[in-house]
Biopython code that builds the backbone (N, CA, C, O; Angstrom):
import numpy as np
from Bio.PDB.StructureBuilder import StructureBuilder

atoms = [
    (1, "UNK", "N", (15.094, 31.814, -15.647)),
    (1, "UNK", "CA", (13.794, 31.433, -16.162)),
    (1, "UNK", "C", (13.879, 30.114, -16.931)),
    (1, "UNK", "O", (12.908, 29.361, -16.862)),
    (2, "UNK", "N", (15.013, 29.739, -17.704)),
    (2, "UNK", "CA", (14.996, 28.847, -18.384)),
    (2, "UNK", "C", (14.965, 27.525, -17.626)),
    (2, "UNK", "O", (14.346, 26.503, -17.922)),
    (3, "UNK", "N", (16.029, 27.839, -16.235)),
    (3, "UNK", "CA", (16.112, 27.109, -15.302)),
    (3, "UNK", "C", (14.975, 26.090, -14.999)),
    (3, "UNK", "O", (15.060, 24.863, -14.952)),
    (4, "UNK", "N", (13.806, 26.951, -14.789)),
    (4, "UNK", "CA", (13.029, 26.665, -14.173)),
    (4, "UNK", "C", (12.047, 26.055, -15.418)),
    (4, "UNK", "O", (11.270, 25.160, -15.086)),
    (5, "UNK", "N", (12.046, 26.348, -16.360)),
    (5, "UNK", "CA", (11.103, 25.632, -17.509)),
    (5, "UNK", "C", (11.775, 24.152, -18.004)),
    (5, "UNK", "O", (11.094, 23.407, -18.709)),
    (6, "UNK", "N", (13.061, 23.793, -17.621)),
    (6, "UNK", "CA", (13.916, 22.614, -17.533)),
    (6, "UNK", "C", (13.330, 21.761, -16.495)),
    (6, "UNK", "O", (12.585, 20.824, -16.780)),
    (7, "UNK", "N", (13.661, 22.076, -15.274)),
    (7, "UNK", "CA", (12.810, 21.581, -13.923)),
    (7, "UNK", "C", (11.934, 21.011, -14.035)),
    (7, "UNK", "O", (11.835, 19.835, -13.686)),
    (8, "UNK", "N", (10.484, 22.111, -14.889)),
    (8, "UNK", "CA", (9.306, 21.602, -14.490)),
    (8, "UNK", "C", (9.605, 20.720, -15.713)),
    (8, "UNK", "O", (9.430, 19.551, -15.370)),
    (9, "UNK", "N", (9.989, 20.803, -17.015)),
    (9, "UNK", "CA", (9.625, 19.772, -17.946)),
    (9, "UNK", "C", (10.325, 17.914, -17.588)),
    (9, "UNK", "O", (10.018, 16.748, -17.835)),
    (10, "UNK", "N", (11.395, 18.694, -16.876)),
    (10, "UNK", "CA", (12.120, 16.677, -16.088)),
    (10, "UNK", "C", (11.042, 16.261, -14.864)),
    (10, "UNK", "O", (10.510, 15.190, -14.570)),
    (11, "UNK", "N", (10.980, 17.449, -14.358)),
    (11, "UNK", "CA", (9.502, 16.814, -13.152)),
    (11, "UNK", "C", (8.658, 16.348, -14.101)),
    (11, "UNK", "O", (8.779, 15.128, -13.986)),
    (12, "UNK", "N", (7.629, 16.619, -15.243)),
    (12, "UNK", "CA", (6.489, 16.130, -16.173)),
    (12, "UNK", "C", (6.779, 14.942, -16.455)),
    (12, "UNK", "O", (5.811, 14.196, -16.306)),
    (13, "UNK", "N", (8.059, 14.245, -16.935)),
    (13, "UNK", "CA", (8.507, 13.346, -17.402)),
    (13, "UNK", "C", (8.687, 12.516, -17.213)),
    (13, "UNK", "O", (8.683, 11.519, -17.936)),
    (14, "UNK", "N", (9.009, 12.699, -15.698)),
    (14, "UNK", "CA", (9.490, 11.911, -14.294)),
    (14, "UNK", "C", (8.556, 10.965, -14.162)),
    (14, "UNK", "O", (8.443, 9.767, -14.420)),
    (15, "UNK", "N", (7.700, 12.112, -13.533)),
    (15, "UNK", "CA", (5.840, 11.934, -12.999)),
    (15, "UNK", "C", (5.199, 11.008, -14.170)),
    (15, "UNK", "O", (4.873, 9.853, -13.896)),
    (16, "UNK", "N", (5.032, 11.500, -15.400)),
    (16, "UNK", "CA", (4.621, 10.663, -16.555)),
    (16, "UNK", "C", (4.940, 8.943, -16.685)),
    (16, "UNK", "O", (4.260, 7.955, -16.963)),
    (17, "UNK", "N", (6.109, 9.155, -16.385)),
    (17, "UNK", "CA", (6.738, 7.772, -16.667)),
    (17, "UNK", "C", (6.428, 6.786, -15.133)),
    (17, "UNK", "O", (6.954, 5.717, -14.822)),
    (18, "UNK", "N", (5.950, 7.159, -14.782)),
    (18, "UNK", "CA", (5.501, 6.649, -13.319)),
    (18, "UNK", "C", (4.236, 6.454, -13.615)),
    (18, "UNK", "O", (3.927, 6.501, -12.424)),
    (19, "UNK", "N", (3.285, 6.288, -14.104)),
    (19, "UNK", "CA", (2.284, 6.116, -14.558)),
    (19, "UNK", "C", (1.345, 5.336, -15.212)),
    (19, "UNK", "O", (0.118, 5.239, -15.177)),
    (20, "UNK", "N", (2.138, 4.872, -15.743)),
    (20, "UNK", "CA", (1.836, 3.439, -17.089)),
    (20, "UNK", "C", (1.130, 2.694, -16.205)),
    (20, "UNK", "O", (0.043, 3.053, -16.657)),
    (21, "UNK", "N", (0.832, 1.962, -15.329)),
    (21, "UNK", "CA", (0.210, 1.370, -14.983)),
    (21, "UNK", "C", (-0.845, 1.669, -13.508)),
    (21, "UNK", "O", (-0.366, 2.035, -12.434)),
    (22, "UNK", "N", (-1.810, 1.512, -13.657)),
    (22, "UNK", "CA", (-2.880, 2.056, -11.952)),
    (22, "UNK", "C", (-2.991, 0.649, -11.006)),
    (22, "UNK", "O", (-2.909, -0.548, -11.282)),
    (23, "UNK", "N", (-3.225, 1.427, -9.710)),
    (23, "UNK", "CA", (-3.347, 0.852, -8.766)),
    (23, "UNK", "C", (-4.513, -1.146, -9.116)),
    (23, "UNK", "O", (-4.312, -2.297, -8.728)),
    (24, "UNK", "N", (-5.615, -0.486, -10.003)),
    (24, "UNK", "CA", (-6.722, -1.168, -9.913)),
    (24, "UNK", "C", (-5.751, -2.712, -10.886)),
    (24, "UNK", "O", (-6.332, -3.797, -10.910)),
    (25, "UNK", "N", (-4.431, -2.587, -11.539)),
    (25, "UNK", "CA", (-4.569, -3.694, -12.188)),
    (25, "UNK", "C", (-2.876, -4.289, -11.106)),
    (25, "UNK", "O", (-2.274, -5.282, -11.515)),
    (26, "UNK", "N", (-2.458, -3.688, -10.080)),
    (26, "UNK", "CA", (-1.803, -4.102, -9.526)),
    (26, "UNK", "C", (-1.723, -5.731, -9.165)),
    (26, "UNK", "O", (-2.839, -6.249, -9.216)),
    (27, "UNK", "N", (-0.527, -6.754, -8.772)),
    (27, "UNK", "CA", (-0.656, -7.547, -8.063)),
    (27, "UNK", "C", (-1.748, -7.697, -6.798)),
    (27, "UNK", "O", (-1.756, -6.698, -6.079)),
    (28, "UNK", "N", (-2.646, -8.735, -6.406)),
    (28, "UNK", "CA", (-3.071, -8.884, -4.976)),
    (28, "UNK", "C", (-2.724, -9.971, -4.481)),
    (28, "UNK", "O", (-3.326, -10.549, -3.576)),
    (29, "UNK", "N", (-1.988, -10.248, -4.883)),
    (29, "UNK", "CA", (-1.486, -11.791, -4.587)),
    (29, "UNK", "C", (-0.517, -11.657, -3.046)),
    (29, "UNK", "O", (0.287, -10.765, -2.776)),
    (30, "UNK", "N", (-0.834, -12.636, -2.346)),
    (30, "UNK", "CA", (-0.207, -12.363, -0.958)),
    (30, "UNK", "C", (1.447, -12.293, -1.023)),
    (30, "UNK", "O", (1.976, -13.111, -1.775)),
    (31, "UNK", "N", (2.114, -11.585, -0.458)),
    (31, "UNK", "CA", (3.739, -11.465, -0.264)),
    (31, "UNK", "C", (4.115, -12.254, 0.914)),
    (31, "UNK", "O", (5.109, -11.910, 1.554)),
    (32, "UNK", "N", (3.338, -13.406, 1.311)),
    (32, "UNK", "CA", (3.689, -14.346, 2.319)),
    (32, "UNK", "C", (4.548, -14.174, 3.079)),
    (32, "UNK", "O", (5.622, -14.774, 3.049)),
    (33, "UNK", "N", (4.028, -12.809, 4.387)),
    (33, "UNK", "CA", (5.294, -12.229, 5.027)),
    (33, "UNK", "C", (3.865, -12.670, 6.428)),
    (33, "UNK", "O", (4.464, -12.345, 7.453)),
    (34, "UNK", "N", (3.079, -12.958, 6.686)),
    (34, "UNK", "CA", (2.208, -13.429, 7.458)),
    (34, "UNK", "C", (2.623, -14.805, 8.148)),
    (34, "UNK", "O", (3.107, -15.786, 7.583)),
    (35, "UNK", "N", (2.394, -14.688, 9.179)),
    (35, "UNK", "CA", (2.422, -16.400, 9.849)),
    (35, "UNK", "C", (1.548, -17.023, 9.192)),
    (35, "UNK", "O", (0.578, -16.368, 8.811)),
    (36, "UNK", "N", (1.602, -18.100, 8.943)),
    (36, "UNK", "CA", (0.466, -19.336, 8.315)),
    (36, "UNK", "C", (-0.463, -19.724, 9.246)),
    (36, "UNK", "O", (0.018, -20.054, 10.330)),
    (37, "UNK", "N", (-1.790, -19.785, 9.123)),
    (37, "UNK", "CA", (-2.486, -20.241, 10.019)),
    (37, "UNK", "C", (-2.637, -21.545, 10.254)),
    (37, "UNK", "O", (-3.498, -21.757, 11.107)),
    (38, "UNK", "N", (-2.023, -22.689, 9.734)),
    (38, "UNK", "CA", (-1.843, -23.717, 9.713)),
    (38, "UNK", "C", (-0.960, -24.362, 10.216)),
    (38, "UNK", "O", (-0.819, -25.571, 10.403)),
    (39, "UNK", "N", (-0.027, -23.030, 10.553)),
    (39, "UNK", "CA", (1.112, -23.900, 11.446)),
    (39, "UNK", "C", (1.298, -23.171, 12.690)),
    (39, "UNK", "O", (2.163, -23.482, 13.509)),
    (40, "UNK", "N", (0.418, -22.120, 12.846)),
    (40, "UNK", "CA", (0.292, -20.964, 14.165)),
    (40, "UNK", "C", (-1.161, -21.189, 14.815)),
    (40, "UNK", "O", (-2.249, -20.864, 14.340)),
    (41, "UNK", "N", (-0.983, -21.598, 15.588)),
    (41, "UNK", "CA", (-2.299, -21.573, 16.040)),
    (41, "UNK", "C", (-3.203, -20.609, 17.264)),
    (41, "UNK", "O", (-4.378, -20.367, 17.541)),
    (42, "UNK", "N", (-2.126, -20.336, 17.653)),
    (42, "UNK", "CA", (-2.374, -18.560, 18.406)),
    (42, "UNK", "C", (-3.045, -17.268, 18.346)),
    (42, "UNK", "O", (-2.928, -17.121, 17.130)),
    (43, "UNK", "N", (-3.348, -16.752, 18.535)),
    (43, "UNK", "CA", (-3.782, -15.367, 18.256)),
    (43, "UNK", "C", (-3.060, -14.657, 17.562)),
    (43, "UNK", "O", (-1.889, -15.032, 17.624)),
    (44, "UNK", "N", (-3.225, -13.763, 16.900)),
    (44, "UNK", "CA", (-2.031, -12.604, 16.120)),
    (44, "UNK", "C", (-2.306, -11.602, 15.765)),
    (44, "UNK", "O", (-2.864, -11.839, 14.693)),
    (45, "UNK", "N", (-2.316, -10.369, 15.939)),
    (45, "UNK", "CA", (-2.120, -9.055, 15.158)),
    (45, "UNK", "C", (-0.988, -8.520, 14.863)),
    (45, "UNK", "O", (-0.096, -7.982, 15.519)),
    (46, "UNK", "N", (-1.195, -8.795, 13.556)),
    (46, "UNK", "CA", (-0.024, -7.717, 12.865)),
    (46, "UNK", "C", (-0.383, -6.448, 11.779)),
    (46, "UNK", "O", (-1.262, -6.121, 10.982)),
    (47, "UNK", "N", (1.107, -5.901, 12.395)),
    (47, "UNK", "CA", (0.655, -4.495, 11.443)),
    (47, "UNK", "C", (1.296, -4.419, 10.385)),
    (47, "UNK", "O", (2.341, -5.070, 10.397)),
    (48, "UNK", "N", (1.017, -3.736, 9.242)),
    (48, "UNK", "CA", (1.749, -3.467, 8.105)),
    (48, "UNK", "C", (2.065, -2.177, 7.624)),
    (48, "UNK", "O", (1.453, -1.256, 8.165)),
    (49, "UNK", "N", (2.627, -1.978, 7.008)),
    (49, "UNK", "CA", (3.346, -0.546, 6.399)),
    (49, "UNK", "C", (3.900, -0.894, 4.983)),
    (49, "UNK", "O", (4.916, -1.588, 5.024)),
    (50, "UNK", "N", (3.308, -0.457, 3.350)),
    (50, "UNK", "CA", (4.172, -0.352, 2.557)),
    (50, "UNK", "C", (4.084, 1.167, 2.131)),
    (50, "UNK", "O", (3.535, 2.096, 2.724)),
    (51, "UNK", "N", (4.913, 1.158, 0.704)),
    (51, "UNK", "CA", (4.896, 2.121, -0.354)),
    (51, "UNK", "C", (3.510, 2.284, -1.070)),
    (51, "UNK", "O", (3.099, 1.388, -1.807)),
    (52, "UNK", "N", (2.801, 3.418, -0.854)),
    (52, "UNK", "CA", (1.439, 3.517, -1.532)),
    (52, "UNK", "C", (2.047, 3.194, -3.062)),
    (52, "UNK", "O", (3.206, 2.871, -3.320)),
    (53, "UNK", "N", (0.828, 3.388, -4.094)),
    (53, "UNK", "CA", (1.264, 3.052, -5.416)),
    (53, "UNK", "C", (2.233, 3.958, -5.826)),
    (53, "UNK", "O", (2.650, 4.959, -5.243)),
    (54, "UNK", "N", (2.669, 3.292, -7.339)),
    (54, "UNK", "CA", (3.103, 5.163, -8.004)),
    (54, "UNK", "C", (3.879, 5.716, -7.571)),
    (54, "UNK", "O", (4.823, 5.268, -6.921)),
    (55, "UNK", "N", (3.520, 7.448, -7.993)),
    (55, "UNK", "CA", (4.648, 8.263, -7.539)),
    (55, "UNK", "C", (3.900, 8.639, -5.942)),
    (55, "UNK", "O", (4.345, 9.520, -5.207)),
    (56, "UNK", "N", (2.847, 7.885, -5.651)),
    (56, "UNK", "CA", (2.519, 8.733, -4.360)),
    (56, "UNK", "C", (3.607, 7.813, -3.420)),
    (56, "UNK", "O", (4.501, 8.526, -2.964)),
    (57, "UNK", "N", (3.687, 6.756, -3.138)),
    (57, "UNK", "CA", (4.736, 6.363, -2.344)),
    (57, "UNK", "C", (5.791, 6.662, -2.205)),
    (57, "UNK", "O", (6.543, 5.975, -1.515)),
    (58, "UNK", "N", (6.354, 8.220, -3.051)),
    (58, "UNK", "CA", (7.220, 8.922, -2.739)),
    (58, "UNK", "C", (7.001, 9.773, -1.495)),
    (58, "UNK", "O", (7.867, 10.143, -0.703)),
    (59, "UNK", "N", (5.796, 10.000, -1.463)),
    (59, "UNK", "CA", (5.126, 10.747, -0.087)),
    (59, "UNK", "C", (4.071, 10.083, 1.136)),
    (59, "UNK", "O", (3.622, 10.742, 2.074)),
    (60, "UNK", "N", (3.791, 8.591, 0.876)),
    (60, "UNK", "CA", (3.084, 8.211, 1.840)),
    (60, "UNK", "C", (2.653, 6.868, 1.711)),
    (60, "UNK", "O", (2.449, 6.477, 0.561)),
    (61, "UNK", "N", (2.471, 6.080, 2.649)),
    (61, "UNK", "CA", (2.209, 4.348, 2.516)),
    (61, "UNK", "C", (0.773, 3.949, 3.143)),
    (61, "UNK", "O", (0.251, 4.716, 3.952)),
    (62, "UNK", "N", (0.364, 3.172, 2.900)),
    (62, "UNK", "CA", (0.060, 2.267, 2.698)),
    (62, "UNK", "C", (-0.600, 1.211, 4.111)),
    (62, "UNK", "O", (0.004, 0.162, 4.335)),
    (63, "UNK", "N", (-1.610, 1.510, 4.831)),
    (63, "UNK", "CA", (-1.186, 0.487, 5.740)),
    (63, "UNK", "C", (-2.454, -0.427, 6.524)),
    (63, "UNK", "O", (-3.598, 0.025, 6.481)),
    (64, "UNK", "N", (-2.289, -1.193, 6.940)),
    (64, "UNK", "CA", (-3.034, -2.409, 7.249)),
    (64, "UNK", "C", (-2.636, -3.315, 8.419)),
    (64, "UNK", "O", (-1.471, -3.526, 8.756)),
    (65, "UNK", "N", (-3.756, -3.841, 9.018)),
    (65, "UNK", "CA", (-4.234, -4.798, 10.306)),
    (65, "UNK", "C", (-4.169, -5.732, 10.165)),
    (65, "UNK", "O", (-4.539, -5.641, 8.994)),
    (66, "UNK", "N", (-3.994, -6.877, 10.299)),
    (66, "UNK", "CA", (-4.110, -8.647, 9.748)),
    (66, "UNK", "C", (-4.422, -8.681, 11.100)),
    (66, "UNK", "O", (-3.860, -7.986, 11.945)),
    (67, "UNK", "N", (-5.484, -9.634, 11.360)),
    (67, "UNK", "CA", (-6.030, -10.340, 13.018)),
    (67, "UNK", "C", (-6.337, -11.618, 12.507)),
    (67, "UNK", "O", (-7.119, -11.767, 11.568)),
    (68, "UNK", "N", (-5.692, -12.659, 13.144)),
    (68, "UNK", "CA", (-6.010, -14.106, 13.161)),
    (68, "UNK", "C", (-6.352, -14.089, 15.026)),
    (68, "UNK", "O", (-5.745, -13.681, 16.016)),
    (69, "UNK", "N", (-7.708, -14.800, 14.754)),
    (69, "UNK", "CA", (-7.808, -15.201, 16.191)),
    (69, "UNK", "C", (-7.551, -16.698, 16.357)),
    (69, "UNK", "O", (-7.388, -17.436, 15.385)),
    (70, "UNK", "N", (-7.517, -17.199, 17.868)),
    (70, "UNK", "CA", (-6.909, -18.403, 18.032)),
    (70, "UNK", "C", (-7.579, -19.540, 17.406)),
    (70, "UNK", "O", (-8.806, -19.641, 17.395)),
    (71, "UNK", "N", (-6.918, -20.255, 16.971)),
    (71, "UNK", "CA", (-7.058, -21.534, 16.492)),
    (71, "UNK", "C", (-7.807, -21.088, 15.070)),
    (71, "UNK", "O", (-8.491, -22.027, 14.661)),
    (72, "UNK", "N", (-7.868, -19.983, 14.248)),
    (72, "UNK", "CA", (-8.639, -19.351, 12.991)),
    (72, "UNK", "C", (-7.623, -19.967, 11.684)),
    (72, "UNK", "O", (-6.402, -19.828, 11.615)),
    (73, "UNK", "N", (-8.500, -20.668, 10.708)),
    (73, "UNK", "CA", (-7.707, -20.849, 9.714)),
    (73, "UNK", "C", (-7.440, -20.117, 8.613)),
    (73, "UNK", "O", (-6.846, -20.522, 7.614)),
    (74, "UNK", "N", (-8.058, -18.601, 8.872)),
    (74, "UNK", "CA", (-7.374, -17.721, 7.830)),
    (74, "UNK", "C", (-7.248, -16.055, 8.955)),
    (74, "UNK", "O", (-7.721, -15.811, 10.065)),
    (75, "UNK", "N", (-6.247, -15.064, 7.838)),
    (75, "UNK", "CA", (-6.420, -13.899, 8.654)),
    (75, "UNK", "C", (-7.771, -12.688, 8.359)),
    (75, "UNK", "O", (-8.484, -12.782, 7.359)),
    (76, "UNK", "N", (-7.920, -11.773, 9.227)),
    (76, "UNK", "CA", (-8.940, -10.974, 8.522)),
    (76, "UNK", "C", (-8.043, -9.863, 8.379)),
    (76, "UNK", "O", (-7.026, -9.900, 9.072)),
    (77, "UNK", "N", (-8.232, -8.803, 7.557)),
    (77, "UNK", "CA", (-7.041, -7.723, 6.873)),
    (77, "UNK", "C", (-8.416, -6.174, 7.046)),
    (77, "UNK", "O", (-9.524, -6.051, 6.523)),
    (78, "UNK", "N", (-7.667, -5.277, 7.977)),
    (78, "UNK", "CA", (-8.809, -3.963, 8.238)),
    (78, "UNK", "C", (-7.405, -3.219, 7.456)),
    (78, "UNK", "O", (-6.185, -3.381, 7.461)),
    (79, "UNK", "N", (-8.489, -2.246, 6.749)),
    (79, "UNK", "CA", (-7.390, -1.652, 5.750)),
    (79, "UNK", "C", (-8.292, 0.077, 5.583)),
    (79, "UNK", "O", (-9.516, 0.107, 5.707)),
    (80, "UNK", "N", (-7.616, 1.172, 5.346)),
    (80, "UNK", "CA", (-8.748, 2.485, 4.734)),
    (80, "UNK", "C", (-8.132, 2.599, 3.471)),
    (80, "UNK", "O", (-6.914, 2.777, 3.464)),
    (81, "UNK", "N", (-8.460, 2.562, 2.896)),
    (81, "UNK", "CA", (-8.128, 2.899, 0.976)),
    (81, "UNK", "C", (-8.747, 4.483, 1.061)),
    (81, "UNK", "O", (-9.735, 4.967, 1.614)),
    (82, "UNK", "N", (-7.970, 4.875, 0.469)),
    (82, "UNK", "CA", (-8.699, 6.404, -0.054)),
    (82, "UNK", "C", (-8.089, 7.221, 0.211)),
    (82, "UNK", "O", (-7.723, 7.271, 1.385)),
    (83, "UNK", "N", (-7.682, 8.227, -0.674)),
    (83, "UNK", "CA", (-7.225, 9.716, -0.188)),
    (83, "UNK", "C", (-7.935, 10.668, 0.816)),
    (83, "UNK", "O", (-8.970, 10.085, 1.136)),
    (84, "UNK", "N", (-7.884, 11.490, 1.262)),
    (84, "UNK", "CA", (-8.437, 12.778, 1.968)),
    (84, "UNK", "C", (-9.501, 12.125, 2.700)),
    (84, "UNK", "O", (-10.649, 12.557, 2.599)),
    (85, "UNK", "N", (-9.248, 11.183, 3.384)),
    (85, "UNK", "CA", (-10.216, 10.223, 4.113)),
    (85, "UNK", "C", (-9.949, 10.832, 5.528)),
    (85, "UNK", "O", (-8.827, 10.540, 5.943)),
    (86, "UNK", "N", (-10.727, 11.641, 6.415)),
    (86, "UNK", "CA", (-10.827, 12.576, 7.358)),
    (86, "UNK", "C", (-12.088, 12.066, 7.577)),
    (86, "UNK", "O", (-12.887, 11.901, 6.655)),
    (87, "UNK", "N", (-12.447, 11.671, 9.315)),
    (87, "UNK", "CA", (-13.573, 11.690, 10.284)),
    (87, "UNK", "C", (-14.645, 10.330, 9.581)),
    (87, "UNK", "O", (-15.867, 10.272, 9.719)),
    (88, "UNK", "N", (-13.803, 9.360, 8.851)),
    (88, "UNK", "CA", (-14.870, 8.548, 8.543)),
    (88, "UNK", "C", (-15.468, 8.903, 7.464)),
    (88, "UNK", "O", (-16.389, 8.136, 7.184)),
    (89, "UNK", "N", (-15.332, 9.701, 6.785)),
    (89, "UNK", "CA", (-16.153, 10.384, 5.311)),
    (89, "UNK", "C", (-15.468, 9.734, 4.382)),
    (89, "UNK", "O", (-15.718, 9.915, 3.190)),
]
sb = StructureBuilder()
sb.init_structure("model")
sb.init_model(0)
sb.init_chain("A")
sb.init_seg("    ")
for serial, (resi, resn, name, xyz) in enumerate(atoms, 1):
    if name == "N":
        sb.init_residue(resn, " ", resi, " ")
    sb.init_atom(name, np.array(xyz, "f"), 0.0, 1.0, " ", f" {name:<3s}", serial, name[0])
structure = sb.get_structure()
């Protein structure tokens, strides 16, 4: 029993300390892992995959579309934000 009241109190702690900061004041600043549209002049889709925020990116990421069409001087980014996001709701 004690076992287990140890556990959950290092899990609380864990979890807690993972926390200090939310998604909403994160970096948005680009990680310039994109072709430049200035020096690509092609078509492009790319896909992305990171670490969701937090402790949820222990369990799930993150992910996103970039489409530059030809000769376009910037990309457009299709993205779903949201948890329990099922059928478009």
């Amino acid at each position: 029993m004690k076992f287990k009241i140890i556990i959950t109190l290092i899990t609380i702690v864990i979890l807690a300390g993972c926390s200090n900061s939310d998604w909403r004041t994160a970096s948005r600043e680009s990680a310039g892992i994109a072709v430049d549209p200035a020096e690509f002049s092609n078509a492009v889709i790319e896909f992305y995959a990171a670490d969701a925020f937090s402790w949820r990116g222990w369990f799930a990421v993150h992910t996103w579309i970039a489409v530059k069409p030809k000769n376009a001087e910037e990309h457009t980014v299709y993205e779903v934000v949201g948890w329990r996001v099922r059928r478009g709701q």
